[in-house]
N, C-alpha and C positions, 0 to 999 in steps of 0.2 A: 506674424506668429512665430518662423524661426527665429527672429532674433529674439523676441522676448523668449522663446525656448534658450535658447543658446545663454540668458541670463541666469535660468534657472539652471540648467546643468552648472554653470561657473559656480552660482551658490552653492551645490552639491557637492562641488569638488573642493571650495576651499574649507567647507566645514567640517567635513567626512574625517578630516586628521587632528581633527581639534582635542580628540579626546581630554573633555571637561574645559569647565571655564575658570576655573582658580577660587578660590576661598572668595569670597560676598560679604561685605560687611554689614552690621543691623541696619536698617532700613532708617530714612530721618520721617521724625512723625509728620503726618497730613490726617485731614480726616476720614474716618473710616468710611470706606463704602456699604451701602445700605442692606441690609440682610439680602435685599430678591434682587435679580439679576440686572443690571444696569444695560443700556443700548450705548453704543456709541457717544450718540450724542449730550444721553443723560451725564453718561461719565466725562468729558468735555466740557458739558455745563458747570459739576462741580466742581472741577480744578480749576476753573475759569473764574466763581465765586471766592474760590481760595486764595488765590493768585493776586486778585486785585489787591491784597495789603502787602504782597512782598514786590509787587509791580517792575519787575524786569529779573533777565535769565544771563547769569552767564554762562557764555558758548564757548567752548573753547575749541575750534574745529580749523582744521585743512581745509576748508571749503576755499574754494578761490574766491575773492568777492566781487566778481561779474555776479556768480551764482549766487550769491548773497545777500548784491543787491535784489533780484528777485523774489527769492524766496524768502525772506526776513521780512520785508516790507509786508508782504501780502498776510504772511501771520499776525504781524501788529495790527494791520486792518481788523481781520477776523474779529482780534481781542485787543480791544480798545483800552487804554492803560497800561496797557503790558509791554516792556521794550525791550531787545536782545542787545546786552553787548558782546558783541563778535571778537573774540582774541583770536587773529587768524595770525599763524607762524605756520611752517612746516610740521608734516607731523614729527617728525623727530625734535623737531624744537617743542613741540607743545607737553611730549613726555617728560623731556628732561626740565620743563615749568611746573608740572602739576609735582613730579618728585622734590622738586627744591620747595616746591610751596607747602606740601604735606609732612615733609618732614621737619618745617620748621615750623608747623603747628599752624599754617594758614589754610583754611580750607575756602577758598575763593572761587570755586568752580563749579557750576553745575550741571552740563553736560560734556564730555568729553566725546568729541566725533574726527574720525578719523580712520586710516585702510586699517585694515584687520590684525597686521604684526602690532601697530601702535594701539591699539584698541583692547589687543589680548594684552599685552604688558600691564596696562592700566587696569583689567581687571583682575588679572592673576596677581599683582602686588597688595590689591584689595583694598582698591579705593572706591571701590562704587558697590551698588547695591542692586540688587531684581527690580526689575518694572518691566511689566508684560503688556503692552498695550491694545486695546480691543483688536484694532484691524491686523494685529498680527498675523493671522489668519492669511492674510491676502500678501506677505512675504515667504514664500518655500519655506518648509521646516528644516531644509539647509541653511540658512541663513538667517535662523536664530538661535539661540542658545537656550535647549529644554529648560533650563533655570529662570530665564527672564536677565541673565547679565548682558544680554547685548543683543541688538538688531541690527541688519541690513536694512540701509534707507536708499543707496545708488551702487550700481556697477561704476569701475577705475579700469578703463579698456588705454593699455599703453601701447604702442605703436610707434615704429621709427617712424617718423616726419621727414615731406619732404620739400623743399621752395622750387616749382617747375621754371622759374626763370634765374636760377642760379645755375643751367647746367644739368639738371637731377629729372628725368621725365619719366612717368610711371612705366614699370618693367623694368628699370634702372636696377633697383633693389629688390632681392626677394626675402631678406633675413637677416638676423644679426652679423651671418659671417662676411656677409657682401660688402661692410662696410670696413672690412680689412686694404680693400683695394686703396691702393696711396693715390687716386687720382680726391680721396676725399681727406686726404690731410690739410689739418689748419681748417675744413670744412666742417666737422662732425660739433654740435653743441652736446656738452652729457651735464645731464641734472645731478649734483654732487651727492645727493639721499637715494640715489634708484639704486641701492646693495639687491632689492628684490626682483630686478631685472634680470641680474645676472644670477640669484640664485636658482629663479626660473630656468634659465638657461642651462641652471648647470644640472635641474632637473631632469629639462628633457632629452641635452645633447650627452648628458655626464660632463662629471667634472676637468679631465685633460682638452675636451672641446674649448669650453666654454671658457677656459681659460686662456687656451688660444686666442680667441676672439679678443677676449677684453685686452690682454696684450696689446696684439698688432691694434684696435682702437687706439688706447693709447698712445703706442707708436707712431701715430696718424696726428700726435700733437690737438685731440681734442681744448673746442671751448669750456672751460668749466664754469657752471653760473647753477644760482640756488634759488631754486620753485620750480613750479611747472608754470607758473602762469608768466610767467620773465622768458623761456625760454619758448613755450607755444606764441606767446606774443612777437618775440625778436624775429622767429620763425618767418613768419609773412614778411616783416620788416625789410629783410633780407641780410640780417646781420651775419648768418649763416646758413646753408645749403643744407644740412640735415642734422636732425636731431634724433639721437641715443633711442630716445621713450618719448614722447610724446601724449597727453589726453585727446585721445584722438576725437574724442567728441567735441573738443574745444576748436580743433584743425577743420572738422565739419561744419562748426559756422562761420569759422572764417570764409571760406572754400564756398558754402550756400548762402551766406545769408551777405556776406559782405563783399563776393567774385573776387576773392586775394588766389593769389599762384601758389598754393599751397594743396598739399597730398598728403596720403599716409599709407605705406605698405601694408596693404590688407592679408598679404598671403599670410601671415603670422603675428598676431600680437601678443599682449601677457594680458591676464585676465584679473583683475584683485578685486578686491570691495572695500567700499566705507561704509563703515554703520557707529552707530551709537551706545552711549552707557552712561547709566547716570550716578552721580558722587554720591557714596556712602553716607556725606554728611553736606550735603546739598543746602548752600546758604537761601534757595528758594524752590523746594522741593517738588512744591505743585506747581509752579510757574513753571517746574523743567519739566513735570513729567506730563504736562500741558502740551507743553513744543513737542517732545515725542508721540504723543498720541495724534497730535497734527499732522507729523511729516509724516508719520506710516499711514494715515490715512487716504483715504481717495481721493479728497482737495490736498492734500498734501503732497500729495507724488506726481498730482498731476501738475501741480503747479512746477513740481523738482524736473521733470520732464520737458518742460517748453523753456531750460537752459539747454539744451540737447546730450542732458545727464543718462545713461540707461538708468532708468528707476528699478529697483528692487520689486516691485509690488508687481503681481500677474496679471495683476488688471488693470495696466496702464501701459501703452502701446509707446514706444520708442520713436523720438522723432528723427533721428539717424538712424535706421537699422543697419549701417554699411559700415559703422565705427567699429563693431564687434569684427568684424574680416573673416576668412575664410578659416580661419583654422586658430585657435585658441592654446596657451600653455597656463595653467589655471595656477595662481598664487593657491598653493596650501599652507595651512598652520604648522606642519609639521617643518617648515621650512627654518620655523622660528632656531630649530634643535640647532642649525650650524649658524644660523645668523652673524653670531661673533666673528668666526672664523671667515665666513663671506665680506664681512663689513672689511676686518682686516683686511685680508686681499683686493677687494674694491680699492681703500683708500691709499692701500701700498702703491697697486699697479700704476694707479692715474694719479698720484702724489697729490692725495687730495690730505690737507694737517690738517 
């Protein structure tokens, strides 16, 4: 119960600065819903009837696809005929696809999912449209958009990682600044897209700290490699002793379900979300807004949950409660204001071109 608490405050906290969601484009036609009030299921059913002639979804999401194979699969099951193809790049790669795609007149996508900074870009550009889905309801009204332009489907809990038989044993680390110490030079892996790690940082410690920090990192001759799922994978491998950010629910199944030497500093993590939005001109509109009516639902989340995802939804219990850590720095929207000026600095410090 506190960690799913502990979700919901995250939700709280990263929406509370969002103030609006960006211009919404018209809506692509489906069939109207029925005068008197639909259930769940009814509304499910029709988009399900709908969907069978445009019969698959494009997804354009940061999901890793471990998670993907699960939860992709299990919705084809549900709706027979219906099939995702999964475009999974980074999110920062998948914005800078749907803008080269949109502006040259291909509208090829129709759902965009991904953390909250890539999420709010895509809709404040005004490429997507409203869809409110029934079980909304059962995700905090932090972590939707009163509009209907976007949902929370999973908590994004990042955590320095660590390989207990590289040298690194828990009590090692307690924070970002600990990994100043040059006994972890040429040790440290940093994912080349986490700018939001450090803007957190520079949230909570202010900006002359946090810069600190990333320096001497730095200075520490970090690994640089791109995804999380390359770098939580390498991680157990033991190709190096700790890492920057880590998905630390991904380090949990390593750690439970697989007994790899692998850890994560709980005293402090960053907290962000991924949710959902769907394309203003959606090449299969009720087949997308099918999948989101599924994920936000109760099979939906439950199934998103047994990857060891924190789910969004209040009513679906966390199969890590220990990945959230003891103390949280919550990704807010407002963070998006310096972004540029943090990217810059980011890719200066760590000469990331």
């Amino acid at each position: 119960m506190r960690a799913q608490l502990a979700i919901v405050v995250a939700l709280a906290f990263v929406v509370a600065a969002c103030g609006g969601s960006g211009p919404a484009a018209p809506a692509a036609a489906s069939p109207a819903p029925p005068a008197s009030a639909e259930t769940a299921g009814e509304r499910m059913t029709r988009l399900y009837e709908a969907a069978k002639a445009e019969g698959k979804i494009a997804f354009y999401s940061s999901m890793n696809t471990d998670d993907a194979r699960t939860i992709i699969p299990k919705f084809e099951q549900r709706f027979p005929g219906l099939k995702i193809e999964h475009t999974r790049v980074t999110g920062e790669q998948l914005v800078t696809r749907v803008i080269t795609e949109v502006r040259a007149g291909q509208n090829l996508f129709d759902i965009f999912d991904s953390s909250s900074f890539q999420v709010k870009q895509i809709v404040d550009l005004g490429y997507t449209q409203p869809y409110t889905p029934s079980a909304s309801e059962d995700i905090p009204p932090e972590g939707r958009d009163a509009k209907g332009t976007w949902i929370a489907n999973r908590g994004v809990p990042l955590a320095i990682g660590f390989n207990t038989q590289k040298g690194v044993k828990v009590g090692d680390i307690k924070g970002w600044a600990d990994l100043c110490d040059k006994k972890y030079e040429s040790k440290i892996a940093v994912e080349v897209g986490d700018v939001v790690v450090y803007s957190a940082l520079k949230k909570q410690l202010g900006e002359a700290e946090a810069q600190r920090i990333l320096k001497c990192v730095a200075a520490n001759k970090p690994i640089l490699r791109s995804g999380h799922t390359e770098i939580d994978s390498l991680l157990p491998a033991g190709e190096f002793a700790v890492t920057f950010a880590s998905h630390s629910y991904r380090l949990a199944a390593f750690k439970y379900e697989q007994n790899k030497a692998v850890d994560w500093v709980k005293d402090v993590i960053v907290m962000d979300l991924a949710g959902m939005t769907l394309a203003a001109k959606a090449p299969h509109p009720n087949a997308a807004r099918l999948f989101i009516e599924w994920l936000v639902s109760q099979e939906g989340q439950e199934t998103l949950a047994t990857t060891g995802r924190p789910p969004a939804s209040t009513k679906v219990k966390m199969k890590y409660p220990d990945v959230l850590g003891d103390k949280r720095i919550y990704v807010t929207l407002d963070l998006m204001q310096t972004f540029d000026k943090d990217s810059e600095f980011w890719n200066t410090t760590l000469g990331i071109k």
